[in-house]
C-alpha positions in Angstrom: 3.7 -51.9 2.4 6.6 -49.2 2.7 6.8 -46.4 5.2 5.1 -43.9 3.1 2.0 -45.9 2.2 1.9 -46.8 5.8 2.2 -43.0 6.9 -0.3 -41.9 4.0 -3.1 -44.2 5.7 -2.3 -43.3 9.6 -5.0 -41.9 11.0 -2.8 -40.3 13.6 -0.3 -38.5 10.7 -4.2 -37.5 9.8 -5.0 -36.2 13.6 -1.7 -34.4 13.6 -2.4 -32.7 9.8 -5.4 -31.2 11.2 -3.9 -29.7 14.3 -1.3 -28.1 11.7 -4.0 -27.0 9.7 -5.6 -24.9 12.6 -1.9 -23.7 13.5 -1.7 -22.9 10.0 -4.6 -20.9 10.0 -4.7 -19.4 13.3 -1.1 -18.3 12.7 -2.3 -16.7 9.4 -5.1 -15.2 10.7 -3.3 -13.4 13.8 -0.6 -11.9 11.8 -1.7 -11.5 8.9 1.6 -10.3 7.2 2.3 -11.1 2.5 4.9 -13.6 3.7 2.9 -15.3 6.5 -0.3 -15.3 3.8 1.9 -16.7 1.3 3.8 -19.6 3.5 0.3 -20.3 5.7 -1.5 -21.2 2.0 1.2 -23.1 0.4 0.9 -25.0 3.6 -2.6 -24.9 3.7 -2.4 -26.4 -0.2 -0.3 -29.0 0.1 -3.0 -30.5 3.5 -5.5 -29.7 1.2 -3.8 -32.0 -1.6 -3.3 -35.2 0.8 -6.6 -34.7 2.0 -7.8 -35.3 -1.2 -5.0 -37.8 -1.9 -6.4 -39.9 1.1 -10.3 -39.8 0.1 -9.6 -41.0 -3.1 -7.6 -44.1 -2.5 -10.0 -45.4 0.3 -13.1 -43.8 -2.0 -15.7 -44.3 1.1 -18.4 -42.1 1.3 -18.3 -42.4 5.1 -15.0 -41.3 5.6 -15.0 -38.9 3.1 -17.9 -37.1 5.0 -16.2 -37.4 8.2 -12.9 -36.0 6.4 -15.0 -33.3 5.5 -16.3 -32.3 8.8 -12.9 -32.0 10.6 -11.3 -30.1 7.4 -14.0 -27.4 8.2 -14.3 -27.7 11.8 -10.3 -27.0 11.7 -10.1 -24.2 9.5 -13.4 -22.7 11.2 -11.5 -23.0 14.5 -8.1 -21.9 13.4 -9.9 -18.8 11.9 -12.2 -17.9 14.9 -9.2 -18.0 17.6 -7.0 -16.4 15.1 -9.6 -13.3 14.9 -9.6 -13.2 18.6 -6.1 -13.0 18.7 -6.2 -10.2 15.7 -10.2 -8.7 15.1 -9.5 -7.2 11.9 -11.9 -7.4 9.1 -9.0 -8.6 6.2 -7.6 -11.6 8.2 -11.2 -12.8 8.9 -12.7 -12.6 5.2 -9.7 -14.0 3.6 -9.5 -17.2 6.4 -13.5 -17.6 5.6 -13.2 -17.6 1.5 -10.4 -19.9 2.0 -12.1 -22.0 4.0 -15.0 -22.2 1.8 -13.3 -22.2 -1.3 -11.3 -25.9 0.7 -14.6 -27.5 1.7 -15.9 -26.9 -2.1 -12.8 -28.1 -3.6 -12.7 -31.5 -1.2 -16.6 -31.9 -1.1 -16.0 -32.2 -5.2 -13.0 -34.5 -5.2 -14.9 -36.6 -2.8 -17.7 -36.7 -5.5 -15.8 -37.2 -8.2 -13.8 -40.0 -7.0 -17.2 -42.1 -6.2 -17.6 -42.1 -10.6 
């Protein structure tokens, strides 16, 4: 097994990807600038793409679930302290439909790697 098949199944390269994931997003959400929106969702993409990297090559339903709940509950966070920081109505839509549009997007590779 080499390093990067080892790192891809870490749960703590997994732990620290959702802390950057709320960075990511409470950093987007606070500033709210066309270069931070840019950067924070190609960052924000490429997570999104391991994520669904990692559910399909251990396809468990379990863990897929559970992958599901901290995606959210890490975007939801990032987004809530981020609209603390910055309460203006732009930031806080566009953090939500992003956040949606993730869960739907992971919620349907999940499903589709189970066929």
């Amino acid at each position: 097994m080499g390093i990067l098949e080892r790192l891809s199944y870490s749960r703590k390269f997994l732990i620290l990807t959702f802390i950057i994931l709320y960075i990511d997003l409470l950093y987007l959400t606070a500033t709210f600038k066309l270069e931070t929106i840019i950067a924070c969702t190609i960052i924000a993409a490429i997570i999104l793409l391991y994520y669904a990297y990692y559910t399909k090559e251990h396809k468990s339903e379990r863990e897929g679930i559970a992958l599901l709940t901290f995606v959210l509950l890490s975007m939801s966070l990032g987004a809530i302290t981020g609209t603390v920081i910055n309460p203006a109505l732009g930031p806080t839509f566009y953090t939500v439909t992003m956040t949606v549009a993730s869960i739907i997007i992971l919620f349907t590779v999940t499903r589709l790697s189970r066929i």
